[in-house]
C-alpha positions in Angstrom: -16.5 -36.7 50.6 -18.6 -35.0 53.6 -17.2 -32.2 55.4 -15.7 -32.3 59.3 -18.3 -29.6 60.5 -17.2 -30.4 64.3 -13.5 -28.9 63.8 -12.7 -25.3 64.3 -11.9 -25.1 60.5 -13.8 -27.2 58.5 -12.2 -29.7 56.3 -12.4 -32.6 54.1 -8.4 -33.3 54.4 -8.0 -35.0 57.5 -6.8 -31.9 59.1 -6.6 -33.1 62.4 -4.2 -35.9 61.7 -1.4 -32.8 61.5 -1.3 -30.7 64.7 1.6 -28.7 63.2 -0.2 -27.6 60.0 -3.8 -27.3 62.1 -1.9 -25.3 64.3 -0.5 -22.9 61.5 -4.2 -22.4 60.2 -5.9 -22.1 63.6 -3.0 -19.1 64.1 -3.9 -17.7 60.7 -7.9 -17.9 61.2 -8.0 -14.7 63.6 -5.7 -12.8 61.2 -8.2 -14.1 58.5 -11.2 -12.4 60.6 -9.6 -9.5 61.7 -9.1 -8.8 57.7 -12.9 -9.9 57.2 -14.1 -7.6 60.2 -11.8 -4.6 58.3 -12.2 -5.2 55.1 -15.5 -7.6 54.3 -19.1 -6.1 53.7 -19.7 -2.8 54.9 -22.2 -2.8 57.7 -23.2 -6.2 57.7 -21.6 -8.2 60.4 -24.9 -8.5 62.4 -26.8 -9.6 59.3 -28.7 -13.0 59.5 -28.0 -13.7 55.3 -29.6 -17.4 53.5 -26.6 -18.2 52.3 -25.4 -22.0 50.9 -23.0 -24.0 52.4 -21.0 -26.4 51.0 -21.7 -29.4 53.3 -19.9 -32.4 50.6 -18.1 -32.1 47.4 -19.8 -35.2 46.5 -22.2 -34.5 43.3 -25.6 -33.3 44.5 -24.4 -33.1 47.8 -22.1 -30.2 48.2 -24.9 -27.2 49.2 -27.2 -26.4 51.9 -29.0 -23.0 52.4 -29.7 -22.0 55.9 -29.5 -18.3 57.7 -26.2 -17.6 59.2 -24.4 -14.4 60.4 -21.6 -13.9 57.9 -18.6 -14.1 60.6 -19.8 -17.1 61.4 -19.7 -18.3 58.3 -17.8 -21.9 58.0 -15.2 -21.2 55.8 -12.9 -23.9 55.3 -10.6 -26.4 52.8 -12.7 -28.8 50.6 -11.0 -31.0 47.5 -12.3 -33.0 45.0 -11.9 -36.5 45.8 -8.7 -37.9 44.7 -9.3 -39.5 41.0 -7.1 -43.4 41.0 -4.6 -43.7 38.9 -4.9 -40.0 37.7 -1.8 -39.1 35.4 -0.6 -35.8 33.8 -2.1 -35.1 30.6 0.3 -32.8 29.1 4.0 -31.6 28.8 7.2 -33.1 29.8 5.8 -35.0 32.2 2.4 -36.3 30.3 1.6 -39.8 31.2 3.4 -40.0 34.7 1.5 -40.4 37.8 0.3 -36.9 39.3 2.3 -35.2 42.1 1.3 -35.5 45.5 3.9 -33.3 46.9 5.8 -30.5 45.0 8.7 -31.2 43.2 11.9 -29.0 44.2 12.3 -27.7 41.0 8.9 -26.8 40.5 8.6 -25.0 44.0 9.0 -21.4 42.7 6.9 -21.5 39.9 3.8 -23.3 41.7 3.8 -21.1 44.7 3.6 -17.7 42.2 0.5 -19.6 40.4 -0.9 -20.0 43.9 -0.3 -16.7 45.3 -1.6 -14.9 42.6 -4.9 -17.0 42.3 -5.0 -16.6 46.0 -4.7 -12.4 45.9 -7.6 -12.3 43.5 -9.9 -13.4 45.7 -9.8 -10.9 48.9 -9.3 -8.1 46.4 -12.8 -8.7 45.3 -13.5 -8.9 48.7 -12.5 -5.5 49.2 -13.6 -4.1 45.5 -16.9 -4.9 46.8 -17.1 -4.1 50.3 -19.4 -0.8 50.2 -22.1 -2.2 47.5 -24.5 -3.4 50.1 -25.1 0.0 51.2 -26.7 0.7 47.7 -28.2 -2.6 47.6 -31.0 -2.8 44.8 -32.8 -5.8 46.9 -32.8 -7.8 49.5 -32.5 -10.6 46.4 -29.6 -8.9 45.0 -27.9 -8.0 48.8 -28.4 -11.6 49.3 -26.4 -12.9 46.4 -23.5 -10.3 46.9 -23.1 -12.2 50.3 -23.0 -15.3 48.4 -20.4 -13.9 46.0 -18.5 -12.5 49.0 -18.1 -15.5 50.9 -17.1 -17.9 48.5 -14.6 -15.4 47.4 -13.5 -15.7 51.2 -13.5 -19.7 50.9 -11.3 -19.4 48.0 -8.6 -17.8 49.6 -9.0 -20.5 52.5 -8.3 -22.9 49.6 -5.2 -21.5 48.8 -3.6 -20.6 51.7 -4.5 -24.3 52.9 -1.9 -25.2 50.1 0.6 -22.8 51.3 0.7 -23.6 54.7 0.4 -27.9 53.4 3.3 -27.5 51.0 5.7 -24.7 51.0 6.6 -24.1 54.8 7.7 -21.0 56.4 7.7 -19.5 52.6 4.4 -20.7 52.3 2.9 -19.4 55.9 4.6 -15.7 54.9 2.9 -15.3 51.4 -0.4 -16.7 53.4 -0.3 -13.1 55.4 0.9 -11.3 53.3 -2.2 -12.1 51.0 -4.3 -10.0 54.2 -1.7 -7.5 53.8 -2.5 -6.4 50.4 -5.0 -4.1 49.6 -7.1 -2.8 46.8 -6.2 -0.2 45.1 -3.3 0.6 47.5 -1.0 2.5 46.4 1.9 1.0 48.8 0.9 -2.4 48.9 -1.8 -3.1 46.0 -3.1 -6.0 44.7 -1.2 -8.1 42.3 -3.4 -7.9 39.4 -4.4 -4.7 37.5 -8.1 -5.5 37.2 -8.2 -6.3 40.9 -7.3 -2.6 42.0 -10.0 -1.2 40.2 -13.1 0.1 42.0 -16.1 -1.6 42.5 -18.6 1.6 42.9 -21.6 1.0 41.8 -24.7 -2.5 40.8 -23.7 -2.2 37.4 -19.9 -3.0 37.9 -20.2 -5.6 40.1 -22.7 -7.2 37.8 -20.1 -6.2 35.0 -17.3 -7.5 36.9 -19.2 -11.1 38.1 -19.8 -11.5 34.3 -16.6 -10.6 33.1 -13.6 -10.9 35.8 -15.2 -13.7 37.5 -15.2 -15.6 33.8 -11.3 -15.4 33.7 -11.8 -17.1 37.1 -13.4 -20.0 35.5 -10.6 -20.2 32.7 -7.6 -19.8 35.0 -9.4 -22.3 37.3 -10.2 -24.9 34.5 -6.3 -24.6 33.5 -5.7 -25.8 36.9 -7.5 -28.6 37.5 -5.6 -29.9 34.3 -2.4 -29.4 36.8 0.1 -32.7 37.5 0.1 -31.0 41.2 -3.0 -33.2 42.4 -4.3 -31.0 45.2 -4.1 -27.9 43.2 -6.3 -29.6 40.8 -8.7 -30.9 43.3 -9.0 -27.6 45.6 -9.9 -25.9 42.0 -12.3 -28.9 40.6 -14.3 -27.5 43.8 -14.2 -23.9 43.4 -15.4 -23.9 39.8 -18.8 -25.0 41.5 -18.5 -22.1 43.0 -17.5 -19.5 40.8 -20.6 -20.8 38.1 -22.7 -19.0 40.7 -20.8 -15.9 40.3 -21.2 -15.6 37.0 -25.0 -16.2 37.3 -25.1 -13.1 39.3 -23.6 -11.1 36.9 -25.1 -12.6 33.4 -28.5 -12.4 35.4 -27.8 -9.1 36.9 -27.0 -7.4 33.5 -30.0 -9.2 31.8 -32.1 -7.9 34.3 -30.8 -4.1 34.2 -31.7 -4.5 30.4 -35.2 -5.7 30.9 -36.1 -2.9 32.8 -34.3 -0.3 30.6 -36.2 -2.1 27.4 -39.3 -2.4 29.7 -39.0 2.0 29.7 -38.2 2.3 26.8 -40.9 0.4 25.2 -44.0 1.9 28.0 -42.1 5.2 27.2 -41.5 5.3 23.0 -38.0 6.6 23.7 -34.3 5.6 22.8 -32.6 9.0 23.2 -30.0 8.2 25.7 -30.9 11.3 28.1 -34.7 10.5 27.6 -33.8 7.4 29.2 -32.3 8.6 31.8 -34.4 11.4 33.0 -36.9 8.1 33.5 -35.0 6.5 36.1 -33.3 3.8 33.8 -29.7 2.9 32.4 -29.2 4.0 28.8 -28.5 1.0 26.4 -24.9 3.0 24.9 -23.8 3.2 28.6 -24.3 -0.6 28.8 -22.2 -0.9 26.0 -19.4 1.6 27.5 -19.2 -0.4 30.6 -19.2 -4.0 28.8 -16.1 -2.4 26.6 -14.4 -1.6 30.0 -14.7 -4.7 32.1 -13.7 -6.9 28.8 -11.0 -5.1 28.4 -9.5 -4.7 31.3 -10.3 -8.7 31.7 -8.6 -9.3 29.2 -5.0 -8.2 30.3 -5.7 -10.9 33.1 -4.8 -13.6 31.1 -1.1 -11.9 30.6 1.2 -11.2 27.3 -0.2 -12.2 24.3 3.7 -14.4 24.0 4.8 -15.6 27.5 8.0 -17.8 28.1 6.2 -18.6 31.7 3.2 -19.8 30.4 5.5 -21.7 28.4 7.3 -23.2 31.3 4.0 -23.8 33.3 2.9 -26.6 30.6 5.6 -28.1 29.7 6.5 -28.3 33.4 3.1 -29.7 33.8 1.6 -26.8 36.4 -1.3 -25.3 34.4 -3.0 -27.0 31.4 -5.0 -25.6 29.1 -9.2 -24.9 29.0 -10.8 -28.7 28.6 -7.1 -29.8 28.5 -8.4 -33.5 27.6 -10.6 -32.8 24.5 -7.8 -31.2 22.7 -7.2 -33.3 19.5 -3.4 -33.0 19.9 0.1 -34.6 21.2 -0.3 -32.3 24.5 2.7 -31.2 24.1 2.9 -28.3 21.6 6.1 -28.1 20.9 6.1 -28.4 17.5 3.0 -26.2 16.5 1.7 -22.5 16.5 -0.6 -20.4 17.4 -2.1 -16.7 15.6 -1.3 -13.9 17.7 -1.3 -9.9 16.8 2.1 -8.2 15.9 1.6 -4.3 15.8 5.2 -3.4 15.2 4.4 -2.7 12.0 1.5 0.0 13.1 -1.6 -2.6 11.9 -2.9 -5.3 13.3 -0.9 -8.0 11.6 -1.2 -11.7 12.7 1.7 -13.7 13.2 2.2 -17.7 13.8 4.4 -17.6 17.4 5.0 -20.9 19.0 1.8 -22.8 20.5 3.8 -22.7 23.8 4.4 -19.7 24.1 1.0 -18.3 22.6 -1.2 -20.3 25.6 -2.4 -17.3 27.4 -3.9 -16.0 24.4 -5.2 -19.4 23.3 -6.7 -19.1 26.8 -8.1 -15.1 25.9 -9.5 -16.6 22.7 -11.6 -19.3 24.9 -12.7 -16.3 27.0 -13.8 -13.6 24.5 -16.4 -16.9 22.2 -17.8 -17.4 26.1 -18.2 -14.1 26.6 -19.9 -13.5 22.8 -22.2 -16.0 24.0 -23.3 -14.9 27.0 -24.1 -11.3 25.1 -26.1 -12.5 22.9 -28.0 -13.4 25.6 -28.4 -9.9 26.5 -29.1 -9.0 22.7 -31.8 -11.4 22.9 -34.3 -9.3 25.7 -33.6 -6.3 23.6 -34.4 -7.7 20.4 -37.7 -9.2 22.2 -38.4 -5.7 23.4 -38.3 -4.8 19.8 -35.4 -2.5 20.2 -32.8 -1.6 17.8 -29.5 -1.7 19.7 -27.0 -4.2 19.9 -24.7 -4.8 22.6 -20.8 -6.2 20.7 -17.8 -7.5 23.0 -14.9 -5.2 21.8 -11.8 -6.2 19.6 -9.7 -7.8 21.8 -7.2 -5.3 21.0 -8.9 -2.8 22.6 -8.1 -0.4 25.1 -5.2 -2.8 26.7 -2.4 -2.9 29.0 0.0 -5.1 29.1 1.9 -7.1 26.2 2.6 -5.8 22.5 -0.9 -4.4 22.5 -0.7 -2.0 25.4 -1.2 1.5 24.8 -2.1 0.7 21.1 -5.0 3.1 20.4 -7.7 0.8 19.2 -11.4 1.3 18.5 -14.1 -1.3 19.6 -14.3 -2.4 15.9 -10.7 -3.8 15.7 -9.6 -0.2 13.6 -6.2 1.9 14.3 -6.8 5.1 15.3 -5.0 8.6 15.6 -4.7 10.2 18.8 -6.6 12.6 18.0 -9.7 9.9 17.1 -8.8 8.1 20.4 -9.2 11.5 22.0 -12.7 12.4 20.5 -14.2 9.0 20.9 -12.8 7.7 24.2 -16.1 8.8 25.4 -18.2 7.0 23.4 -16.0 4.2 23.9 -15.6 4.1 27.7 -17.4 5.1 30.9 -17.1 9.0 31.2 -16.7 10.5 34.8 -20.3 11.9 33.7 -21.4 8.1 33.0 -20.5 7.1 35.9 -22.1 9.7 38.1 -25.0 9.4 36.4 -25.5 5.5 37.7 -23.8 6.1 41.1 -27.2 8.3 41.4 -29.7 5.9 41.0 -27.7 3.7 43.6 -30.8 3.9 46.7 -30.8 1.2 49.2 -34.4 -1.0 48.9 -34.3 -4.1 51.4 -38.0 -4.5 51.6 -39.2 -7.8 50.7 -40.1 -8.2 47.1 -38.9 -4.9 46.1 -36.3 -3.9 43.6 -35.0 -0.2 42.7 -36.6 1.1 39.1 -33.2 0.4 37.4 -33.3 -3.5 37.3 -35.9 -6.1 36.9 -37.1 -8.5 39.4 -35.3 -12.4 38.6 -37.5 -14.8 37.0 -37.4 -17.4 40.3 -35.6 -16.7 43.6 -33.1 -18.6 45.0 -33.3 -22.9 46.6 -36.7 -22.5 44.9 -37.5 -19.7 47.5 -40.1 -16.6 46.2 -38.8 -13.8 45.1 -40.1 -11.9 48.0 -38.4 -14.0 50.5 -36.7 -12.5 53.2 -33.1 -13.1 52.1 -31.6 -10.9 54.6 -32.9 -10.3 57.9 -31.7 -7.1 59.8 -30.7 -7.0 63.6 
């Protein structure tokens, strides 16, 4: 399916066939811009940036990589093609065809689901609005853009449905998405993780790795949905969000290479030793990669959740690779192992599969996650270093649900206050911690060169050198 390139907002839906919804956007688009101009990348509005373009969803056809000023960016609404004869594959309604409007009853519930996948993506947005000011590289200012773009596409993509499907309700919850803020204290975002700060390389590449793989899970739950353009608009943004999480797993690896790379040149594994050279310590890897899991973690919601439970069996959000599950689809006769502190340990308990889907879903997250970490442990064991990075208990240092406030040590143990309150520091970034790498944050955005804290990549980007002259400065 090629994309309408010759409309004022791009579009694979036949947008132009309805004046009254193409109306509705075109008023919405300055109010999108306005918030972009406010609220987008610090600085860079008069940056020529090689950024890819989605230009057809159609496998192997859905990117091209050209320079373009990013408010001139094409943002616009792209679906999967429609799949015949697709039905539902789980719940109440499994087996019927899928919905091509909303169903009345189902009108509350699916417009929540939207909104709040739709206020994630601006908040990032604005998490990450001051980071190309401390830029490592032109490479790695590049890819931010990239990041920050599609982010901005994915909030077309849901506001599209809005406006489609739920009317004047629908056009209000659109604005108000550029109402919100991050970190606000009046009128934050809707999501804890997403009104955390963004300050320095190392979180973003944290966050793309962590926050930005609950994107992929929640996403992959909704192309499962029975409401078909849901499913399609998110079929198309996971192509999107895999580049996301390349910047971060990538990003990280490369921070670690360079530490390691010190550290071997060097002969030295005290902490401050590392420092003094210019590099990120391994243990403050570790701290940070215990704080964005954790605090990705509350994402997925209570570990028990009637609403979860009404979003299957209603047929609104599936679960993670929904059609190789080797069951009936409808769970409503099985379980699921989820933790029960009321007794003051970490007792499992069987609660009702239906109920238990957003940890199910927390489960699929934290064995991707392992896997990308071992990853990282692999370039320090090649460096020949003894230190390995571990993705915390999942009980760890959370939120919301039964679990929140529980004090919790990486290694899954119960702790006192008073052990919470002597460790927390070894545990978590310290205010010291995170001074420390906000000082090695200098801009470079010379060609081919990258700040002493992180590695160059292995290849550049559309098969481009490394040196290439990603961003171009007017």
């Amino acid at each position: 399916m090629s994309i309408d390139y010759g409309q004022k907002i791009p579009n694979n839906v036949d947008l132009s066939s309805d004046k009254t919804l193409q109306r509705a956007l075109e008023h919405w688009q300055p109010e999108f811009l306005n918030w972009w101009g406010a609220m987008g990348p610090d600085g860079s509005h008069a940056f020529d940036v090689y950024l890819r373009t989605a230009v057809s969803v159609d496998v192997g056809g859905w990117t091209h990589y050209d320079y373009v000023r990013m408010p001139d960016y094409r943002w616009g609404i792209f679906l999967n093609p429609a799949e015949s004869g697709r039905t539902v594959g789980f719940g109440d309604h499994k087996g019927e065809p899928v919905w091509q409007e909303v169903p009345g009853e189902y009108r509350s519930n699916l417009r929540r689901i939207i909104v709040t996948q739709g206020d994630t993506e601006p908040a990032s947005v604005e998490q990450q609005r001051l980071l190309g000011l401390s830029c490592p590289s032109l490479y790695d200012l590049r890819n931010l853009f990239q990041v920050n773009v599609e982010e901005g596409r994915h909030l077309w993509a849901m506001v599209y449905l809005l406006h489609r499907y739920f009317g004047r309700d629908g056009r209000e919850e659109a604005e108000a998405l550029l109402e919100r803020r991050s970190g606000d204290a009046d009128k934050p975002r809707i999501l804890g993780a997403f009104n955390e700060q963004t300050p320095d390389w190392l979180s973003f590449f944290m966050f793309t790795y962590f926050t930005d793989r609950d994107g992929k899970f929640q996403l992959a739950a909704l192309t499962e949905s029975a409401f078909d353009p849901l499913a399609r608009t998110t079929k198309f943004m996971l192509r999107e969000e895999s580049h996301h999480m390349f910047v971060g797993e990538s990003g990280v690896g490369r921070i670690l290479q360079r530490t390691c790379e010190v550290m071997a040149k060097h002969k030295v594994d005290d902490p401050a030793r590392v420092r003094a050279l210019g590099v990120i310590d391994l243990p403050t890897m570790q701290r940070y990669v215990n704080f964005h899991s954790s605090v990705t973690l509350d994402l997925f919601g209570s570990d028990v959740s009637s609403n979860a439970a009404t979003f299957y069996t209603t047929g609104l959000k599936g679960r993670f690779d929904e059609g190789r599950m080797q069951d009936n689809h409808l769970l409503k006769d099985q379980t699921y192992p989820v933790f029960d502190p009321s007794s003051g340990t970490l007792a499992v308990r069987e609660a009702p599969a239906l109920n238990a889907l957003n940890e199910k879903l927390r489960d699929d997250f934290v064995k991707d996650s392992i896997a990308g970490v071992g990853r990282w442990n692999r370039i320090i064991q090649k460096a020949g270093i003894d230190f390995k990075l571990t993705v915390p208990h999942k009980a760890f240092h959370r939120q919301i649900g039964p679990l929140a406030g529980l004090k919790v040590s990486p290694d899954g143990r119960i702790v006192s206050e008073a052990e919470w309150s002597a460790s927390v520091a070894h545990w978590l970034p310290s205010t010291e911690d995170r001074a420390f790498v906000q000082s090695l944050m200098g801009r470079v955005v010379e060609s081919g060169k990258f700040a002493n804290w992180i590695a160059p990549p292995v290849s550049g980007i559309n098969q481009q050198p490394v040196d290439f002259q990603y961003v171009r400065f007017n």
